[in-house]
C-alpha positions in Angstrom: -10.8 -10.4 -9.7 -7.6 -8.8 -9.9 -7.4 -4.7 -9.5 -6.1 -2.7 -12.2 -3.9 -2.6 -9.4 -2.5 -5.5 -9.2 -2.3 -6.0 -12.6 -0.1 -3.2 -13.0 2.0 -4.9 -10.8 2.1 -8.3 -12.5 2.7 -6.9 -15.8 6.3 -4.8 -14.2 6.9 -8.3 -12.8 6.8 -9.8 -15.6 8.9 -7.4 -17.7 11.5 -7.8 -14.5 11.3 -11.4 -14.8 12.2 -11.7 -18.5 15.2 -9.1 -18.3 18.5 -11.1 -19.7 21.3 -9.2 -18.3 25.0 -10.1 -18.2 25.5 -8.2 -14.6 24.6 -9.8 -11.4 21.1 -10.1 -10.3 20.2 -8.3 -6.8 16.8 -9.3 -6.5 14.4 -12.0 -7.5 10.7 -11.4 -6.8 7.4 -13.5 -6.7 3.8 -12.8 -6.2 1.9 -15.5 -3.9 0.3 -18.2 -5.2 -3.1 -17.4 -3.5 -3.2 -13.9 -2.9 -1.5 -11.1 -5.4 -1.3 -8.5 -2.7 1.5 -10.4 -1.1 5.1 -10.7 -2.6 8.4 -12.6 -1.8 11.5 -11.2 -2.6 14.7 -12.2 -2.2 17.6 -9.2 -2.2 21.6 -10.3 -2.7 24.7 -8.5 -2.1 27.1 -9.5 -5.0 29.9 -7.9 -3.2 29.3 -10.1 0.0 26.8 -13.0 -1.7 24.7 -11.9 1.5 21.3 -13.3 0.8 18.0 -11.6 2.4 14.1 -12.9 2.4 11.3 -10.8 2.8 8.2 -10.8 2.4 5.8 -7.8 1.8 2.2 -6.8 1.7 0.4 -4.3 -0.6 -3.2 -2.9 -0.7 -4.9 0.1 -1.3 -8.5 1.1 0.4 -9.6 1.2 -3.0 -7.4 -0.6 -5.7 -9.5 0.4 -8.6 -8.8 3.7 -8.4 -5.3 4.6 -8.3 -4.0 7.9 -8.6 -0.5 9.8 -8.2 -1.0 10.7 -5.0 -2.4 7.6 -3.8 -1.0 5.9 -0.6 -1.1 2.2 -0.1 -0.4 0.2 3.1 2.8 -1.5 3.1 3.8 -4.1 5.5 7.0 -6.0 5.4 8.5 -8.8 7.2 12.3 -10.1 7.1 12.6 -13.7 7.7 16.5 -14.0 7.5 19.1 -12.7 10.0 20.4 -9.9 9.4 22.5 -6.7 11.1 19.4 -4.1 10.1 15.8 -5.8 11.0 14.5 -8.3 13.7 13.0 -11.5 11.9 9.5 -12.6 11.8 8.0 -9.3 12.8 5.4 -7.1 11.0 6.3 -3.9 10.3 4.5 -1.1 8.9 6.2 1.4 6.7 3.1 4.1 6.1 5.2 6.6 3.7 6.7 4.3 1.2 3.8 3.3 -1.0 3.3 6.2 -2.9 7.0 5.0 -4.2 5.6 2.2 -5.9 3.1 4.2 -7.7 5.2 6.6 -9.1 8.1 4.8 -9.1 7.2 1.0 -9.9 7.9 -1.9 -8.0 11.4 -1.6 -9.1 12.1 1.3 -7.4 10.5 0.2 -4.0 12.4 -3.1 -4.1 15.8 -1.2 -5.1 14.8 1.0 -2.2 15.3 -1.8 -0.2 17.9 -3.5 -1.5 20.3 0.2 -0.8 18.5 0.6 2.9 20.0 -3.3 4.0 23.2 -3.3 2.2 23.9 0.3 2.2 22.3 1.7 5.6 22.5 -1.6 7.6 26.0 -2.0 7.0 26.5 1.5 8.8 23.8 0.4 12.2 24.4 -1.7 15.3 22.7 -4.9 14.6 19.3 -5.3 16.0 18.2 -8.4 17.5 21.2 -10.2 15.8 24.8 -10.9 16.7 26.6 -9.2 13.7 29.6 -12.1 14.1 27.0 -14.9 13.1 25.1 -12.7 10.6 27.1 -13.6 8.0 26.2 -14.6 4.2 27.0 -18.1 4.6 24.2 -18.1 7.3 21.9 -16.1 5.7 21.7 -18.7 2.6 21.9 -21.3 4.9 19.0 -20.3 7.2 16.8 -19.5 4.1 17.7 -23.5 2.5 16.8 -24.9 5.5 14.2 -23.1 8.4 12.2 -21.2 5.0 10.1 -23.1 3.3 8.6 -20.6 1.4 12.0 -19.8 0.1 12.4 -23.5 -1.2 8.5 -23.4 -2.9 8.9 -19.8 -4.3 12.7 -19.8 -5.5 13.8 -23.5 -6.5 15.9 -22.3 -9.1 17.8 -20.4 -5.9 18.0 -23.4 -3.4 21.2 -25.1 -5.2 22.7 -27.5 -1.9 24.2 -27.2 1.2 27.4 -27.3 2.7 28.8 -29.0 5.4 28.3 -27.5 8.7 25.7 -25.7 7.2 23.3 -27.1 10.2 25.7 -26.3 12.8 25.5 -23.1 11.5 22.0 -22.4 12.2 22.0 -24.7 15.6 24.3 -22.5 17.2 22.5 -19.0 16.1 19.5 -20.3 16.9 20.9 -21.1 19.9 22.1 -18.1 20.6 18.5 -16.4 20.2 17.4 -18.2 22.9 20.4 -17.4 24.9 20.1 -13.9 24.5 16.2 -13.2 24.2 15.9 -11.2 27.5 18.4 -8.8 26.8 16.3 -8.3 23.0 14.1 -5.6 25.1 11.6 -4.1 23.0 12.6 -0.6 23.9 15.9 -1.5 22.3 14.5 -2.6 19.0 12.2 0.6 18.8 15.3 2.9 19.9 17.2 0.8 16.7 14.5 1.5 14.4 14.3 5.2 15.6 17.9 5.7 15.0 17.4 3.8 10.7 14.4 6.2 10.6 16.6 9.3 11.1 19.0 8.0 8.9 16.5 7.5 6.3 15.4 11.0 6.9 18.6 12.7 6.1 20.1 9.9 3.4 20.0 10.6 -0.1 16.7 9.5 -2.1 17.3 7.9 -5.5 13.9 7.5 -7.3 14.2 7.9 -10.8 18.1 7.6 -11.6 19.8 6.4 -14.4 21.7 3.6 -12.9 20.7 -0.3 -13.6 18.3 0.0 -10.4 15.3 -0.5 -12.3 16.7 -3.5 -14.0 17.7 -4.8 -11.2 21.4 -5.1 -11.7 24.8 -4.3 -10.4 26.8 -1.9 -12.3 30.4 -1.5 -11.4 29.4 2.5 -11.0 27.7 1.4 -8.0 30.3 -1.2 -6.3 31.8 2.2 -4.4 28.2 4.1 -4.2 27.2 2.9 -0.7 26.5 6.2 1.0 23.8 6.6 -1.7 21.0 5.5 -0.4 17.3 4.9 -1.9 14.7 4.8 0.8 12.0 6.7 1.8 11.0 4.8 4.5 9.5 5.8 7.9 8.8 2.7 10.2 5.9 3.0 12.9 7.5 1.8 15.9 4.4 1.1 18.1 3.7 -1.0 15.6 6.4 -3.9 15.7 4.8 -6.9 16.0 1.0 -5.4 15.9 -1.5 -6.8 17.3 -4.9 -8.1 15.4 -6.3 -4.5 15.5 -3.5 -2.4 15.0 -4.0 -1.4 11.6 -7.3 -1.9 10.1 -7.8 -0.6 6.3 -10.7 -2.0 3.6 -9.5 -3.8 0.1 -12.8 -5.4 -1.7 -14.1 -6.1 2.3 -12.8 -5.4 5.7 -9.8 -6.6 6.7 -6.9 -6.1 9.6 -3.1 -6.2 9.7 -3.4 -9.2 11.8 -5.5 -11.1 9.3 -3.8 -10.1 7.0 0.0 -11.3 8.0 -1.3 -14.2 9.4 -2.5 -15.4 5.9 1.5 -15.4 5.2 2.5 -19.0 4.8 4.9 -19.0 8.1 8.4 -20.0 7.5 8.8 -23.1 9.3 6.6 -22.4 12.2 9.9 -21.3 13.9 8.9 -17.9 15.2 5.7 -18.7 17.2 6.9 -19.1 20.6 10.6 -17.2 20.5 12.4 -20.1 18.8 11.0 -22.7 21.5 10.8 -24.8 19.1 13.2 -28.5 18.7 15.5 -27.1 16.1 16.5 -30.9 15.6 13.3 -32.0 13.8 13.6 -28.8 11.8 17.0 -29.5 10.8 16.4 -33.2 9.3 18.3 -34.6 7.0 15.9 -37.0 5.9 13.7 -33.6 4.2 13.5 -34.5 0.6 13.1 -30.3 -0.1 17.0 -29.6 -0.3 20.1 -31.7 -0.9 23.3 -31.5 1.4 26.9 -31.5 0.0 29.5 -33.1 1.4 33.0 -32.8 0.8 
């Protein structure tokens, strides 16, 4: 049975879903099939066409009873490159769920649409090389290594281009190239440094701009050193273990349960990227269509 919760939630989305707007969209967003604690959300840059995936997960200890100064656990995971996050890792952002229940989802998802195209653009890259994390990659790898992207965004999937798979063969190959020197220590000293800068930005929560719609106004274009985040990342926590972070919905779960429940984009992450990027990159997969010129 759905939380009032939850419902809450589905009835914003649903009021986000039906906007019409003549502006650009920046983000499309999706509950899961199975599970309505876990969204998919897709975040563009107009400016850039940049193109991010992530996926998120929601839950209070007790969803029937939410108040203003109610907390829930947040936990998000980035599945494209991208100059800000490393891909495929859980990561638990403690402080920013009071934002959605005060602020609606809106806000939280506009939150992070400003902290990757605002604040990233301003960081070293972490676990990416910021040559190859371009847009045409980032719509590239979601077409083809995501297939969650292709179940929960058809309408966004559209057809490749050529050298679209060389693309993603040669940044794929450069993960593996340059996994030792992608030191944990390094990502956490990263995500230290986009914590202080979240600290000292700017927070936008209730503004009059097109955020909550979801839409670009030309105001904004030259706004980048506004940025909306409130978030505070848990660094021991990057890629947490089963019993990192156990909290109760309607029974006892943990973080690890929890994410693992996630359908997996591709299987790719499991072992590094020791995986045989050939079979993932076949042309015979009826999901997408490839464009040649």
């Amino acid at each position: 049975m759905s939380s009032v919760f939850t419902k809450r939630l589905l009835r914003e989305w649903k009021a986000i879903s039906a906007r019409n707007s003549s502006e650009p969209s920046l983000y499309v967003l999706q509950p899961q099939d199975s599970n309505l604690h876990i969204w998919h959300l897709v975040i563009t840059n107009p400016a850039t066409t940049e193109e991010i995936y992530l996926q998120f997960f929601i839950s209070f200890e007790d969803s029937s009873r939410v108040t203003a100064d109610s907390s829930p656990v947040v936990v998000l995971r980035c599945l494209t490159p991208n100059s800000l996050l490393p891909i495929n890792r859980n990561i638990v952002l403690p402080q920013v769920g009071r934002t959605i229940v005060k602020g609606g989802m809106s806000v939280f998802v506009m939150n992070l649409w400003h902290s990757f195209f605002s604040v990233g653009a301003s960081l070293n890259a972490i676990g990416t090389d910021p040559s190859k994390a371009d847009p045409r990659l980032s719509q590239a790898w979601n077409r083809v290594i995501c297939r969650s992207f292709r179940h929960y965004f058809p309408d966004l999937v559209g057809t490749l281009r050529a050298g679209d798979y060389r693309t993603i063969k040669a940044y794929s190959k450069w993960i593996r190239n340059n996994d030792s020197q992608l030191s944990k220590s390094a990502m956490n000293q990263s995500m230290h440094m986009f914590r202080e800068h979240i600290r000292n930005a700017s927070i936008l929560q209730q503004t009059h701009y097109n955020d909550v719609n979801g839409t670009f106004p030309a105001a904004m274009q030259n706004k980048s050193a506004d940025v909306a985040s409130s978030f505070s990342y848990d660094c021991d926590n990057l890629g947490c273990t089963t019993s990192a972070y156990p909290f109760e919905m309607t029974t006892k779960f943990n973080l690890g349960t929890i994410m693992n429940s996630i359908e997996d984009t591709a299987n790719t992450a499991s072992n590094q990227y020791d995986v045989d990027i050939e079979n993932m990159l076949d042309d015979s997969t009826p999901s997408y269509k490839r464009h040649k010129h």
